[in-house]
C-alpha positions in Angstrom: 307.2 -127.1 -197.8 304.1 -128.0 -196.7 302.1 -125.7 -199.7 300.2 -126.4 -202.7 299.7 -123.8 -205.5 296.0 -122.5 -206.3 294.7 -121.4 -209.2 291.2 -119.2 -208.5 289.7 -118.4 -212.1 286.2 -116.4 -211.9 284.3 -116.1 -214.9 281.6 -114.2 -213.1 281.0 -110.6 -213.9 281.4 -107.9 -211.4 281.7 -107.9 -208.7 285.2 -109.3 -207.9 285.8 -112.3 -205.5 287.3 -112.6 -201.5 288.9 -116.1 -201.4 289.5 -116.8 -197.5 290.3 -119.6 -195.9 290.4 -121.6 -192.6 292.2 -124.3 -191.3 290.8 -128.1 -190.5 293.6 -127.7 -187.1 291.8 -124.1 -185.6 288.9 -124.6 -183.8 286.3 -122.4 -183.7 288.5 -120.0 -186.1 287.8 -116.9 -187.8 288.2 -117.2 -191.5 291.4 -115.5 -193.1 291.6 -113.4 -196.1 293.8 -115.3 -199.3 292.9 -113.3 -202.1 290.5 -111.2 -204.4 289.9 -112.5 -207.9 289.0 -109.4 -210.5 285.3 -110.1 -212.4 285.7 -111.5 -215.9 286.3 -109.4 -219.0 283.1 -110.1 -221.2 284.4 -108.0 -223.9 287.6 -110.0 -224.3 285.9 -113.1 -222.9 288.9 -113.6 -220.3 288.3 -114.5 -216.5 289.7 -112.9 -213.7 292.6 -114.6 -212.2 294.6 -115.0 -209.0 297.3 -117.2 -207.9 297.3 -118.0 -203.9 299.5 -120.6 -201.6 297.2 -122.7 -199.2 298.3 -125.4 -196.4 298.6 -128.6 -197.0 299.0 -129.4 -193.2 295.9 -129.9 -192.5 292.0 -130.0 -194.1 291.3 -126.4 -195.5 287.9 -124.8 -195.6 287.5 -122.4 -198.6 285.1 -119.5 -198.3 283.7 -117.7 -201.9 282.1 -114.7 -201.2 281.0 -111.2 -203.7 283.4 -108.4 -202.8 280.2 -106.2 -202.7 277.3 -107.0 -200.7 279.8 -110.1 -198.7 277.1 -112.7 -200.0 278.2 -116.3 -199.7 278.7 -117.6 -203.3 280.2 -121.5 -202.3 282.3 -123.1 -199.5 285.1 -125.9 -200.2 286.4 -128.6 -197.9 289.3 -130.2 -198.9 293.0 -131.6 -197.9 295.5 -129.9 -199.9 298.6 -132.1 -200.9 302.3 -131.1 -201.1 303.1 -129.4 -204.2 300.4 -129.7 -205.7 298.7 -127.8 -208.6 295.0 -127.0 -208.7 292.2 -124.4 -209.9 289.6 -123.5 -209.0 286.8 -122.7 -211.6 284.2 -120.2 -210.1 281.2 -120.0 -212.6 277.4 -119.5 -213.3 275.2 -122.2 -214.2 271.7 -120.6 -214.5 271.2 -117.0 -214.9 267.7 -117.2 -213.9 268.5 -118.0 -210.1 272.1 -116.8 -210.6 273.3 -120.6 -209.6 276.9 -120.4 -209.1 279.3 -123.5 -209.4 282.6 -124.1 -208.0 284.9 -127.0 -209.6 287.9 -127.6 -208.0 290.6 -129.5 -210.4 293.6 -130.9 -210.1 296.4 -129.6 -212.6 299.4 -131.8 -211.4 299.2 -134.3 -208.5 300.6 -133.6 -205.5 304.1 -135.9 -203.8 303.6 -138.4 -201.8 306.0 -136.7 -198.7 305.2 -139.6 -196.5 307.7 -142.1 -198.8 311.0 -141.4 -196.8 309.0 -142.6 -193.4 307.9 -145.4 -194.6 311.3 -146.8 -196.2 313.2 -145.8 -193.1 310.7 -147.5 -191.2 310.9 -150.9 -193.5 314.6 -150.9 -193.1 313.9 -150.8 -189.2 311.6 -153.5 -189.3 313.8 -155.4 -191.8 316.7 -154.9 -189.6 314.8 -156.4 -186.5 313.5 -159.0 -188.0 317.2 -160.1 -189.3 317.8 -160.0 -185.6 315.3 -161.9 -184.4 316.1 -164.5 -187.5 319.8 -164.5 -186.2 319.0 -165.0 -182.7 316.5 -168.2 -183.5 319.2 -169.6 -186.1 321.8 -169.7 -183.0 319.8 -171.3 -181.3 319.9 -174.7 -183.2 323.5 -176.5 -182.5 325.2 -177.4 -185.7 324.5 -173.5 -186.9 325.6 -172.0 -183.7 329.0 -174.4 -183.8 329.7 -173.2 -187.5 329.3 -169.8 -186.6 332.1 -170.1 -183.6 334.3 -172.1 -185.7 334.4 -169.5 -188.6 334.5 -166.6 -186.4 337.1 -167.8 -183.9 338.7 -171.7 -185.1 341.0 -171.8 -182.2 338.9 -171.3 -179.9 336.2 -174.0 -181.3 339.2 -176.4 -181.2 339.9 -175.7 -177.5 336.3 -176.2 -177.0 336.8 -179.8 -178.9 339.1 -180.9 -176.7 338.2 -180.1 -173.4 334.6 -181.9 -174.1 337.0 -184.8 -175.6 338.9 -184.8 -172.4 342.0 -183.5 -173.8 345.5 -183.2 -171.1 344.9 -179.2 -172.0 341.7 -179.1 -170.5 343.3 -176.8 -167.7 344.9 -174.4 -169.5 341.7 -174.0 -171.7 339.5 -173.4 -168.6 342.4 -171.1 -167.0 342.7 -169.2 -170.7 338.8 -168.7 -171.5 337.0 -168.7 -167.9 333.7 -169.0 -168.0 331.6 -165.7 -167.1 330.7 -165.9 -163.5 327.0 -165.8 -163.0 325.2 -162.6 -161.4 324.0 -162.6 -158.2 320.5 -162.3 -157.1 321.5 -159.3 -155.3 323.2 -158.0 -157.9 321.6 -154.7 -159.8 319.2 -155.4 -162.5 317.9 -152.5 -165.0 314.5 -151.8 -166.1 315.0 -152.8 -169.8 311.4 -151.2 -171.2 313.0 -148.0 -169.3 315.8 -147.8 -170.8 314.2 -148.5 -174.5 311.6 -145.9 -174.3 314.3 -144.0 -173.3 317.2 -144.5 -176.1 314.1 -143.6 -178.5 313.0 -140.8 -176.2 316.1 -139.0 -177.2 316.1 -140.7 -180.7 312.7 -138.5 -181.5 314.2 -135.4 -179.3 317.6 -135.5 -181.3 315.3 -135.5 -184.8 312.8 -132.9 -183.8 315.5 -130.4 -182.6 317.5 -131.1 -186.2 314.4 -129.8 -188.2 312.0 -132.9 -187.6 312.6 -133.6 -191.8 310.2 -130.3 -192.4 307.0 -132.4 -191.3 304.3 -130.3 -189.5 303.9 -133.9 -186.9 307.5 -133.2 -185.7 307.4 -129.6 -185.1 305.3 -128.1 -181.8 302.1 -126.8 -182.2 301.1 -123.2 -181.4 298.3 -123.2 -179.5 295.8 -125.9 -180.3 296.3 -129.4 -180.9 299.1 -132.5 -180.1 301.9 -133.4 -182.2 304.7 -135.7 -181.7 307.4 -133.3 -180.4 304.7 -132.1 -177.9 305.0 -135.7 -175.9 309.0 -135.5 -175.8 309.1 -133.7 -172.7 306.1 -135.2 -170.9 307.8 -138.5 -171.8 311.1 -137.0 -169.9 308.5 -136.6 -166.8 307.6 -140.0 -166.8 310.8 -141.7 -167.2 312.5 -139.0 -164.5 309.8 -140.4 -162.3 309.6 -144.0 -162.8 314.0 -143.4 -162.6 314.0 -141.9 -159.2 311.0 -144.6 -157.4 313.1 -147.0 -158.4 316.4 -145.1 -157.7 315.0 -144.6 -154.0 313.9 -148.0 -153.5 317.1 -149.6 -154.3 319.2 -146.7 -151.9 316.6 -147.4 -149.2 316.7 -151.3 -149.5 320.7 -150.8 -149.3 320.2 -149.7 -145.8 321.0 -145.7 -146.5 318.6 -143.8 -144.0 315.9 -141.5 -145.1 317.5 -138.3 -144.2 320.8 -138.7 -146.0 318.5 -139.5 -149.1 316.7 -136.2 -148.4 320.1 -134.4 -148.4 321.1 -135.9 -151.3 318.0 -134.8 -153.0 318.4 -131.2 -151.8 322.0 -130.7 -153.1 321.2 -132.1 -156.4 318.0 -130.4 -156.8 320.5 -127.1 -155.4 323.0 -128.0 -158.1 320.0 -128.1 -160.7 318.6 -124.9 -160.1 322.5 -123.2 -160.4 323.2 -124.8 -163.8 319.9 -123.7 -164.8 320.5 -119.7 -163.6 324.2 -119.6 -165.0 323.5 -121.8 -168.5 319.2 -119.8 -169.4 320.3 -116.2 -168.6 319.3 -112.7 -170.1 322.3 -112.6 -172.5 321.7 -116.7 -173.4 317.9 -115.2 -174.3 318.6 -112.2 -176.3 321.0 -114.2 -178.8 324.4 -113.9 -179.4 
């Protein structure tokens, strides 16, 4: 995953060839050793060959240099892509300056790895906007009436008749009440809280299962943000926004600030114990 095969052909005499590399993510790097390429064989006219992996990640910087005397022969910016097939020709152009040329070409394209996120997302957005199709459709009467009176006829017929002014009227009303209406006072949730959320632990679910091999979905090492990085700040935020508004509603209830300070301590007391017994030396050295 996440490599592309290269193909370093140098049909240079001796001295051999270093191929190092560095990586378009590493800031301020040090480059790091790939490969040496053997000179050429004038005699059989065959060049020196070497096969190496390289990144696909991110942007790679390719450093040429003679294995003797570490002079800089070419340097090679490019963006690798997934299983992909290249070579690199290393030759001379003019003797008389000792001009040296390096072609890269591409043997056999690379895959396009970004093709499953893209049709999952179009199914997503098709599937909303279904939704939102469905939710505008029952809104206009006749459509809305045939949709009740296929899904559930009997009910549409009691319906009928207590608008008609049917004797059953009654029984209808006492059969299907009508859902009582919420109270001002009643508890509300914070709906954009509770979506960012649901795909909160949508993303945390997918990273943990192998994030689909993609480099974006895995944590980065040192340097640099990737998606699975902002999980747990993301956590923070909604723990935070969660207990403001938490507190709020205990405190407008009429509970006094100390018994919410207690409550705080024993949970947070609680916390901390689960934490000790569940992360402990044996949990950290494996099974």
């Amino acid at each position: 995953m996440d490599q592309a095969l290269l193909l370093v052909r140098n049909e240079l005499p001796a001295p051999g060839l270093n191929v190092a590399a560095r990586s378009g993510s590493c800031h301020q790097c040090l480059y790091q050793f790939l490969a040496f390429v053997p000179p050429s064989n004038e005699s059989l006219r065959k060049p020196g060959t070497a096969s190496v992996m390289v990144d696909t990640q991110h942007p790679l910087t390719l450093l040429l240099n003679s294995s003797v005397g570490d002079r800089d022969l070419c340097k090679i910016q490019y963006h690798f892509g997934e299983f992909g097939n290249y070579s690199l020709v290393v030759k001379t152009i003019s003797t008389s300056n000792q001009t040296v040329s390096c072609d890269l070409i591409i043997n056999e394209g690379p895959i396009n790895s970004y093709l499953p996120i893209l049709f999952a997302f179009l199914v997503y957005v098709g599937i909303l906007a279904l939704l939102i199709a469905g939710r505008l459709l029952m809104k206009i009467d006749p459509v809305r009436n045939w949709v009740y009176k296929k899904l559930n006829p009997r009910a549409t017929d009691r319906m009928i008749n207590s608008e008609l002014g049917s004797p059953n009227t009654t029984d209808s009303i006492n059969c299907d009440p009508a859902p009582q209406s919420w109270s001002s006072s009643s508890r509300q949730r914070l709906r954009s809280l509770d979506t960012f959320r649901g795909l909160s632990l949508v993303i945390m679910v997918f990273v943990n299962y192998g994030g689909g091999k993609y480099w974006f979905f895995k944590h980065e090492s040192w340097n640099g943000l990737t998606v699975a990085d902002l999980v747990f700040p993301w956590f923070v935020f909604i723990m935070g926004t969660s207990i403001a508004l938490a507190l709020g509603s205990v405190l407008r209830w009429g509970s006094s600030k100390w018994k919410v300070l207690r409550k705080i301590i024993w949970r947070s007391f609680v916390l901390i114990l689960l934490g000790i017994i569940v992360v402990n030396p044996n949990y950290c050295l494996g099974p």
